[in-house]
PLY file of the C-alpha trace (Angstrom):
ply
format ascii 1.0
element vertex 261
property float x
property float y
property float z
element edge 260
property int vertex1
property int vertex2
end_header
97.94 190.56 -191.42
97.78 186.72 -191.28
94.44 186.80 -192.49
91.58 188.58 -194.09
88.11 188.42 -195.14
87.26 188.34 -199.65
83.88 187.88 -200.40
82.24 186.68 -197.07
85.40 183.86 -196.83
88.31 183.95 -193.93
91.48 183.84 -196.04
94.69 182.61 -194.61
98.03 183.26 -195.44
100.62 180.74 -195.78
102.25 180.52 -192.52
99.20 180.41 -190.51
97.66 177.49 -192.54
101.07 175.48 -192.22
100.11 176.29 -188.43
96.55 175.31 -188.11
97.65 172.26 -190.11
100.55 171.64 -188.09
102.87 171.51 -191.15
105.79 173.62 -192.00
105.69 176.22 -195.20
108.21 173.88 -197.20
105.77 171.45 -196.83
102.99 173.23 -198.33
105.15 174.04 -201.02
105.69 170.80 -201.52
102.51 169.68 -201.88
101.79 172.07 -204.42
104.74 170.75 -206.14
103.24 167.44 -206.00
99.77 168.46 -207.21
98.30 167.53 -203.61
96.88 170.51 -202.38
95.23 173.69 -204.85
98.12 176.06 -205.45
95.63 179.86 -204.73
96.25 182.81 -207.03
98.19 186.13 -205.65
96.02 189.02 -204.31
96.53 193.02 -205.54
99.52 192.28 -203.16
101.18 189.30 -203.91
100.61 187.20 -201.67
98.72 183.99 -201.84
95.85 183.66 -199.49
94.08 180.34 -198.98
90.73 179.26 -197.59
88.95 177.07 -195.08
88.77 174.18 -197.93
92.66 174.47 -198.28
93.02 173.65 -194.59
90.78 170.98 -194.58
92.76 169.31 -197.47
96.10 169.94 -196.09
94.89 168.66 -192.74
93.60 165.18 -194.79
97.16 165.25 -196.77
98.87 165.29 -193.51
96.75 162.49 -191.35
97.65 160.24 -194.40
100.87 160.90 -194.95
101.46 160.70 -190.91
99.85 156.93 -191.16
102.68 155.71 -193.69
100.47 156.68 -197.21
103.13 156.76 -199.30
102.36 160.58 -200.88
102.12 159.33 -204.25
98.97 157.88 -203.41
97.40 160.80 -201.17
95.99 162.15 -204.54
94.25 158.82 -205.11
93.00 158.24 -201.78
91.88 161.79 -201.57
89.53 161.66 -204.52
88.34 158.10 -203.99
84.59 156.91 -202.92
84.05 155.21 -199.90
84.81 151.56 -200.95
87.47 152.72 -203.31
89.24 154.42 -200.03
88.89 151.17 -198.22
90.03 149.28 -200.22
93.35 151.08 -200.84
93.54 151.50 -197.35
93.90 147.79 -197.17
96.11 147.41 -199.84
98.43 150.18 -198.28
98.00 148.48 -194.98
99.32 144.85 -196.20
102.61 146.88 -198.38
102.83 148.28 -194.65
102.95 145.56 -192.77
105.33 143.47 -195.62
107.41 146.65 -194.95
107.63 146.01 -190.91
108.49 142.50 -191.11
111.53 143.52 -193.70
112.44 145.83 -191.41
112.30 143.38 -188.32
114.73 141.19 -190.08
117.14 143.83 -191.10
116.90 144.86 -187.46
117.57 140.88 -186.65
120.40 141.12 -188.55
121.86 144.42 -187.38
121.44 142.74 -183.59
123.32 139.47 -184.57
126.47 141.97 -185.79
126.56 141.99 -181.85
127.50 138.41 -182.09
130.95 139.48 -184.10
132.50 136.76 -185.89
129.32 134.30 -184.96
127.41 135.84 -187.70
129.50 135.00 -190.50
131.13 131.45 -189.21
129.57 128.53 -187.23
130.25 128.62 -183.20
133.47 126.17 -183.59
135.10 128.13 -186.25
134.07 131.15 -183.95
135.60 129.54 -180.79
138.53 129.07 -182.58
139.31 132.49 -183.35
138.31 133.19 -179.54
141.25 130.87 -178.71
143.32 132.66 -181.11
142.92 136.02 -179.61
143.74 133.87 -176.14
146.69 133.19 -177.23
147.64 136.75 -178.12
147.31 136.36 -181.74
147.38 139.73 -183.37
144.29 141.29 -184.58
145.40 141.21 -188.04
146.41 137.71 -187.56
142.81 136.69 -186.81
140.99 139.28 -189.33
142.88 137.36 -191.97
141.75 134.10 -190.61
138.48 134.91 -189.87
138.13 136.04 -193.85
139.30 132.58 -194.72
136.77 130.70 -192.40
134.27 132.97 -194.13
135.26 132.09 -197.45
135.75 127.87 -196.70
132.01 127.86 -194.46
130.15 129.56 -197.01
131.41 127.36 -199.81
131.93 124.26 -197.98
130.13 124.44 -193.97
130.73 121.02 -193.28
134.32 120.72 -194.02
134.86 123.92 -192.20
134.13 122.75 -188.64
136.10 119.80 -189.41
139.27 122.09 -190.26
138.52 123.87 -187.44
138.33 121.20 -185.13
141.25 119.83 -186.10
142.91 123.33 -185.33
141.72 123.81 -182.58
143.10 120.98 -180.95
146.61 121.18 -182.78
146.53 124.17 -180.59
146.47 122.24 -177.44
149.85 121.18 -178.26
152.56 124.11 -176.88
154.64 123.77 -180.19
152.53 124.51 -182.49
150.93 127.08 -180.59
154.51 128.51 -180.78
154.95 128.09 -184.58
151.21 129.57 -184.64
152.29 132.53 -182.72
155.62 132.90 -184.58
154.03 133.13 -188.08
152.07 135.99 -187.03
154.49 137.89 -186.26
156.56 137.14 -189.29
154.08 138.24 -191.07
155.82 141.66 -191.35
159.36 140.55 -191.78
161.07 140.99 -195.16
161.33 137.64 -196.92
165.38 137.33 -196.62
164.75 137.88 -192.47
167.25 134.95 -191.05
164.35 134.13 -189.11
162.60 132.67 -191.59
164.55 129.65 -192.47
164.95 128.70 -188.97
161.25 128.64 -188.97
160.65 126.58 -191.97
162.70 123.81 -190.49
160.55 124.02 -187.18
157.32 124.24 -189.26
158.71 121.17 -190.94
159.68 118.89 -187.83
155.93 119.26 -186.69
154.53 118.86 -190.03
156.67 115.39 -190.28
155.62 114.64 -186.94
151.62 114.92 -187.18
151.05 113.67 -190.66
147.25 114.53 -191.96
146.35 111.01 -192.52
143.20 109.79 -191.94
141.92 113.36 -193.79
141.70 116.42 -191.79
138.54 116.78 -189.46
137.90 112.99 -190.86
135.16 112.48 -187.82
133.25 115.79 -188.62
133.18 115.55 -191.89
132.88 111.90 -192.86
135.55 109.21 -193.74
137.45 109.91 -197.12
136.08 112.90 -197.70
138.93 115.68 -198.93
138.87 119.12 -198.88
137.44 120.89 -201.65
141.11 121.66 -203.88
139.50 125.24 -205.16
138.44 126.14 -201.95
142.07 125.26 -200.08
143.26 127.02 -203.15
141.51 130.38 -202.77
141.96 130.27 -198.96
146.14 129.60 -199.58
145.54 132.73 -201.83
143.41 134.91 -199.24
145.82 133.82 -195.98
149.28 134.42 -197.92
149.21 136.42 -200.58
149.74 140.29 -198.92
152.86 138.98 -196.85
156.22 138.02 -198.42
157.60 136.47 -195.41
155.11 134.00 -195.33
155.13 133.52 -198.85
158.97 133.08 -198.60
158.11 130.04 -195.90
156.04 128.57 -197.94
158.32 128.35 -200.59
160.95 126.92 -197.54
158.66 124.19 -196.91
158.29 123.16 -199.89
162.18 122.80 -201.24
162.55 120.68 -197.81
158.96 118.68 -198.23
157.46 119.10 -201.60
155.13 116.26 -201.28
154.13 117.00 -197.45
153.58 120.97 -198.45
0 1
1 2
2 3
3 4
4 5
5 6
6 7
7 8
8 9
9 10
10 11
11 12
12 13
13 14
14 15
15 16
16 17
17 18
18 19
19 20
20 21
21 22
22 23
23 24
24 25
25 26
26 27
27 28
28 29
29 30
30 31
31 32
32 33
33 34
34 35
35 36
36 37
37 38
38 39
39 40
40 41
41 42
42 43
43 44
44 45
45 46
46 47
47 48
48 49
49 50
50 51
51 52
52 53
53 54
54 55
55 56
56 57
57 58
58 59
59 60
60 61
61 62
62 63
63 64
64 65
65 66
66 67
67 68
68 69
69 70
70 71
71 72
72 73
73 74
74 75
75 76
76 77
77 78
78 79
79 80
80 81
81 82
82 83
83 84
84 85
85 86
86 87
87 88
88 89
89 90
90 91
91 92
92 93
93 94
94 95
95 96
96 97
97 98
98 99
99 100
100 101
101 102
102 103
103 104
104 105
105 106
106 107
107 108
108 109
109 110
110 111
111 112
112 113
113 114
114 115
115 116
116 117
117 118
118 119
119 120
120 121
121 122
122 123
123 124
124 125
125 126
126 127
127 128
128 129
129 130
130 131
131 132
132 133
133 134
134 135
135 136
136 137
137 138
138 139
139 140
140 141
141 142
142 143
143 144
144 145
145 146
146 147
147 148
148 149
149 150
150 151
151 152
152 153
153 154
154 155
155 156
156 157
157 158
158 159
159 160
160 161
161 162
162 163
163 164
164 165
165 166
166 167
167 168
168 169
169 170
170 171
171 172
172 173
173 174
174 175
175 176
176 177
177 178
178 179
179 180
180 181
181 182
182 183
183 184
184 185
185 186
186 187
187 188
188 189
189 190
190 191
191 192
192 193
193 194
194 195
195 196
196 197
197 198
198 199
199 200
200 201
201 202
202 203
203 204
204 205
205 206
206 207
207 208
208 209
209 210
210 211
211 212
212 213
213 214
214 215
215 216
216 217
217 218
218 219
219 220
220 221
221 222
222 223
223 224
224 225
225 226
226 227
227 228
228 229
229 230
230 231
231 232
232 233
233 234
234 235
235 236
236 237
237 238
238 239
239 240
240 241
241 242
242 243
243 244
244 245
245 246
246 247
247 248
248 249
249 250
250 251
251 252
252 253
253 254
254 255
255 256
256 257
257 258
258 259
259 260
Protein backbone atom coordinates (compact mmCIF):
# COMPACT_ATOMS: atom_id res chain seq x y z
CA UNK A 1 0.00 0.00 0.00
CA UNK A 2 1.31 3.54 -0.71
CA UNK A 3 -0.37 4.77 2.16
CA UNK A 4 -2.15 4.22 5.40
CA UNK A 5 -3.94 5.73 8.17
CA UNK A 6 -1.85 5.73 12.27
CA UNK A 7 -3.62 7.50 14.71
CA UNK A 8 -6.27 9.59 12.74
CA UNK A 9 -3.06 10.82 10.24
CA UNK A 10 -2.74 9.79 6.28
CA UNK A 11 0.79 8.35 6.16
CA UNK A 12 2.70 8.24 2.97
CA UNK A 13 5.29 6.16 1.87
CA UNK A 14 8.32 7.30 0.21
CA UNK A 15 7.65 7.11 -3.37
CA UNK A 16 4.35 8.70 -3.27
CA UNK A 17 5.61 11.79 -1.31
CA UNK A 18 8.62 12.19 -3.85
CA UNK A 19 5.40 12.22 -6.21
CA UNK A 20 3.08 14.65 -4.63
CA UNK A 21 6.23 16.74 -4.19
CA UNK A 22 7.34 16.26 -7.57
CA UNK A 23 10.83 15.10 -6.45
CA UNK A 24 12.56 11.89 -7.03
CA UNK A 25 13.35 9.28 -3.94
CA UNK A 26 17.23 10.14 -4.18
CA UNK A 27 16.24 13.39 -3.53
CA UNK A 28 14.45 12.82 -0.43
CA UNK A 29 17.23 10.92 0.65
CA UNK A 30 19.19 13.56 0.16
CA UNK A 31 17.60 15.88 2.05
CA UNK A 32 17.64 13.79 4.94
CA UNK A 33 21.25 13.57 4.41
CA UNK A 34 21.41 17.20 4.54
CA UNK A 35 19.26 17.64 7.67
CA UNK A 36 16.48 19.43 5.44
CA UNK A 37 13.58 17.47 5.79
CA UNK A 38 12.61 15.06 9.29
CA UNK A 39 14.07 11.65 8.56
CA UNK A 40 10.39 9.34 10.08
CA UNK A 41 11.01 6.20 12.11
CA UNK A 42 10.27 2.53 10.50
CA UNK A 43 6.81 0.97 11.18
CA UNK A 44 6.32 -2.97 12.60
CA UNK A 45 7.33 -3.34 8.86
CA UNK A 46 10.11 -1.43 7.99
CA UNK A 47 9.22 0.92 6.12
CA UNK A 48 9.25 4.59 6.75
CA UNK A 49 5.97 6.33 6.43
CA UNK A 50 5.73 10.12 6.43
CA UNK A 51 2.97 12.64 7.01
CA UNK A 52 1.10 15.61 5.61
CA UNK A 53 3.78 18.02 7.47
CA UNK A 54 6.63 16.07 5.60
CA UNK A 55 5.04 17.01 2.28
CA UNK A 56 4.50 20.37 3.06
CA UNK A 57 8.26 20.76 3.96
CA UNK A 58 9.56 18.92 1.07
CA UNK A 59 7.24 20.89 -1.17
CA UNK A 60 8.91 24.38 0.59
CA UNK A 61 12.56 22.63 0.17
CA UNK A 62 11.84 22.18 -3.41
CA UNK A 63 10.17 25.80 -4.45
CA UNK A 64 13.48 27.16 -2.92
CA UNK A 65 15.82 25.15 -4.18
CA UNK A 66 13.95 25.47 -7.80
CA UNK A 67 14.45 29.52 -7.37
CA UNK A 68 18.42 29.18 -7.15
CA UNK A 69 18.53 28.91 -2.90
CA UNK A 70 21.61 27.51 -2.71
CA UNK A 71 20.48 24.24 -0.31
CA UNK A 72 22.79 25.15 2.31
CA UNK A 73 20.64 27.86 3.15
CA UNK A 74 17.06 26.12 2.77
CA UNK A 75 17.50 25.17 6.52
CA UNK A 76 17.93 28.85 7.37
CA UNK A 77 15.31 30.22 5.29
CA UNK A 78 13.01 27.52 6.40
CA UNK A 79 13.12 28.35 10.08
CA UNK A 80 13.37 32.11 9.68
CA UNK A 81 10.56 34.87 10.73
CA UNK A 82 9.08 36.92 8.30
CA UNK A 83 11.67 39.79 8.06
CA UNK A 84 14.48 37.39 8.66
CA UNK A 85 13.13 35.42 5.33
CA UNK A 86 13.10 38.68 3.47
CA UNK A 87 15.83 39.71 4.10
CA UNK A 88 17.83 36.62 3.04
CA UNK A 89 15.75 36.49 0.21
CA UNK A 90 17.36 39.70 -0.82
CA UNK A 91 20.65 38.85 0.01
CA UNK A 92 20.27 35.53 -2.06
CA UNK A 93 18.71 37.55 -4.77
CA UNK A 94 21.79 40.15 -5.20
CA UNK A 95 24.59 36.72 -4.94
CA UNK A 96 22.01 35.72 -7.81
CA UNK A 97 22.06 38.31 -9.88
CA UNK A 98 26.24 38.91 -9.32
CA UNK A 99 26.07 35.23 -10.46
CA UNK A 100 24.11 36.10 -13.95
CA UNK A 101 26.21 38.88 -14.90
CA UNK A 102 29.48 36.43 -14.36
CA UNK A 103 27.87 34.17 -16.30
CA UNK A 104 26.93 36.74 -19.15
CA UNK A 105 30.54 37.52 -19.51
CA UNK A 106 31.80 34.02 -19.57
CA UNK A 107 29.09 33.54 -22.18
CA UNK A 108 30.65 36.92 -23.92
CA UNK A 109 33.68 35.33 -23.96
CA UNK A 110 32.73 31.85 -25.13
CA UNK A 111 30.86 33.90 -28.24
CA UNK A 112 34.06 35.96 -29.11
CA UNK A 113 36.01 32.26 -29.47
CA UNK A 114 33.76 32.58 -32.67
CA UNK A 115 35.98 35.39 -33.66
CA UNK A 116 39.18 32.77 -33.81
CA UNK A 117 42.40 34.40 -33.74
CA UNK A 118 40.57 38.04 -33.13
CA UNK A 119 40.22 37.20 -29.57
CA UNK A 120 43.68 36.81 -28.65
CA UNK A 121 45.47 39.44 -31.25
CA UNK A 122 44.35 42.92 -32.50
CA UNK A 123 42.43 42.94 -36.11
CA UNK A 124 45.90 43.75 -38.05
CA UNK A 125 47.85 41.04 -36.49
CA UNK A 126 44.58 38.97 -37.20
CA UNK A 127 44.44 40.07 -40.90
CA UNK A 128 47.75 39.09 -41.21
CA UNK A 129 47.40 35.61 -40.41
CA UNK A 130 44.18 35.76 -42.78
CA UNK A 131 46.70 36.69 -45.54
CA UNK A 132 48.86 33.97 -44.45
CA UNK A 133 46.37 31.25 -44.82
CA UNK A 134 45.77 33.18 -48.47
CA UNK A 135 48.76 32.44 -49.39
CA UNK A 136 48.55 28.74 -48.57
CA UNK A 137 50.59 28.89 -45.54
CA UNK A 138 50.27 25.66 -43.66
CA UNK A 139 48.18 25.46 -40.65
CA UNK A 140 51.03 24.72 -38.51
CA UNK A 141 52.84 27.50 -40.11
CA UNK A 142 50.25 30.01 -38.85
CA UNK A 143 49.43 28.21 -35.33
CA UNK A 144 53.07 28.88 -34.62
CA UNK A 145 52.75 32.43 -35.66
CA UNK A 146 49.69 33.15 -34.26
CA UNK A 147 51.33 31.91 -30.66
CA UNK A 148 54.03 34.44 -31.25
CA UNK A 149 51.62 37.44 -32.02
CA UNK A 150 49.97 36.27 -28.81
CA UNK A 151 52.97 36.33 -26.85
CA UNK A 152 54.54 40.00 -28.49
CA UNK A 153 50.59 41.80 -28.18
CA UNK A 154 50.09 40.81 -24.77
CA UNK A 155 53.49 42.00 -23.63
CA UNK A 156 54.01 44.75 -25.96
CA UNK A 157 50.31 45.73 -28.13
CA UNK A 158 51.68 48.62 -29.64
CA UNK A 159 54.78 47.31 -31.13
CA UNK A 160 52.82 44.36 -32.33
CA UNK A 161 50.68 46.07 -34.98
CA UNK A 162 53.69 47.82 -36.02
CA UNK A 163 55.53 44.34 -36.71
CA UNK A 164 52.64 43.31 -38.23
CA UNK A 165 52.20 46.03 -40.47
CA UNK A 166 55.38 45.93 -41.58
CA UNK A 167 54.72 42.15 -42.51
CA UNK A 168 52.07 42.48 -43.97
CA UNK A 169 53.21 44.60 -46.57
CA UNK A 170 56.68 42.77 -47.05
CA UNK A 171 54.17 40.32 -48.22
CA UNK A 172 53.04 42.38 -51.07
CA UNK A 173 56.33 41.82 -52.52
CA UNK A 174 56.28 38.17 -54.64
CA UNK A 175 59.83 37.28 -53.21
CA UNK A 176 59.40 37.29 -50.03
CA UNK A 177 56.13 35.83 -50.19
CA UNK A 178 58.21 33.01 -51.81
CA UNK A 179 60.92 32.84 -49.08
CA UNK A 180 57.73 33.08 -46.64
CA UNK A 181 56.20 30.13 -48.26
CA UNK A 182 59.50 28.22 -48.58
CA UNK A 183 60.34 28.36 -44.83
CA UNK A 184 57.21 26.70 -44.05
CA UNK A 185 57.72 24.04 -45.69
CA UNK A 186 61.26 23.55 -44.57
CA UNK A 187 60.11 23.44 -41.53
CA UNK A 188 60.16 19.60 -41.68
CA UNK A 189 63.36 19.06 -43.54
CA UNK A 190 66.38 17.62 -41.71
CA UNK A 191 68.91 20.36 -41.05
CA UNK A 192 71.73 18.95 -43.64
CA UNK A 193 68.63 19.12 -46.51
CA UNK A 194 70.71 20.84 -49.60
CA UNK A 195 67.85 22.99 -49.67
CA UNK A 196 68.65 24.81 -46.94
CA UNK A 197 71.73 26.62 -47.88
CA UNK A 198 70.33 27.64 -51.10
CA UNK A 199 67.74 29.26 -49.01
CA UNK A 200 69.89 31.09 -46.64
CA UNK A 201 71.56 32.85 -49.48
CA UNK A 202 68.01 33.90 -50.89
CA UNK A 203 66.87 34.87 -47.35
CA UNK A 204 70.04 36.88 -47.34
CA UNK A 205 69.80 38.82 -50.80
CA UNK A 206 66.33 40.18 -49.53
CA UNK A 207 67.46 40.81 -46.12
CA UNK A 208 70.49 43.01 -47.76
CA UNK A 209 68.08 44.45 -49.99
CA UNK A 210 65.28 45.87 -47.48
CA UNK A 211 67.41 46.91 -44.59
CA UNK A 212 65.15 47.61 -41.24
CA UNK A 213 66.23 51.12 -40.91
CA UNK A 214 64.14 53.59 -39.80
CA UNK A 215 62.92 50.74 -36.95
CA UNK A 216 60.38 48.28 -37.88
CA UNK A 217 56.64 49.51 -37.90
CA UNK A 218 58.49 53.06 -37.10
CA UNK A 219 54.97 54.96 -38.08
CA UNK A 220 52.78 52.71 -35.76
CA UNK A 221 54.75 52.65 -33.13
CA UNK A 222 56.55 55.97 -32.84
CA UNK A 223 60.02 57.19 -34.13
CA UNK A 224 63.06 55.43 -32.36
CA UNK A 225 61.25 53.25 -30.59
CA UNK A 226 62.90 49.43 -30.71
CA UNK A 227 61.47 46.36 -30.09
CA UNK A 228 61.39 45.11 -26.73
CA UNK A 229 64.99 42.65 -26.89
CA UNK A 230 63.19 39.98 -24.29
CA UNK A 231 60.21 39.92 -26.11
CA UNK A 232 62.02 39.36 -29.83
CA UNK A 233 63.97 36.98 -27.72
CA UNK A 234 61.18 34.73 -26.42
CA UNK A 235 59.31 35.00 -29.76
CA UNK A 236 62.90 33.77 -31.75
CA UNK A 237 62.56 31.00 -29.04
CA UNK A 238 58.68 30.17 -29.52
CA UNK A 239 58.90 30.45 -33.70
CA UNK A 240 62.24 28.26 -34.00
CA UNK A 241 62.97 26.23 -31.46
CA UNK A 242 60.85 22.68 -32.38
CA UNK A 243 62.36 22.74 -36.06
CA UNK A 244 66.03 22.04 -36.87
CA UNK A 245 65.85 23.13 -40.35
CA UNK A 246 65.02 26.42 -39.45
CA UNK A 247 67.28 26.51 -36.72
CA UNK A 248 70.03 25.31 -39.18
CA UNK A 249 69.04 28.66 -41.41
CA UNK A 250 69.34 30.67 -38.86
CA UNK A 251 72.60 29.65 -38.06
CA UNK A 252 73.23 30.12 -42.27
CA UNK A 253 72.32 33.61 -41.97
CA UNK A 254 74.22 34.41 -39.55
CA UNK A 255 77.90 32.96 -40.73
CA UNK A 256 76.98 35.04 -44.08
CA UNK A 257 75.48 38.32 -42.08
CA UNK A 258 76.23 38.26 -38.44
CA UNK A 259 75.51 41.84 -37.89
CA UNK A 260 72.27 41.95 -40.27
CA UNK A 261 70.90 38.51 -38.44
Amino acid sequence: MDATRAGGRQLLTIGRLAEYAGVTIKAVRHYHERGLLPEPDRDSSGYRRYTARHAITLVKIKTLADAGVPLARVGELLAAGEDEFRAAIAEIDADLRDRAARIERSRQRVAALRAGDRMFVSSAVAGYLDRLRELGVSDRGVDLERDVWILMHAVSPREADGWAADKRAALEDPEFRAIYVAYDEAYDWFPDDPRLPALATRTGHWLAAHPPDPPLGAAARGAGERPDPVVARLAAVSSGAESPAWLRLAELLRQAEPRRV
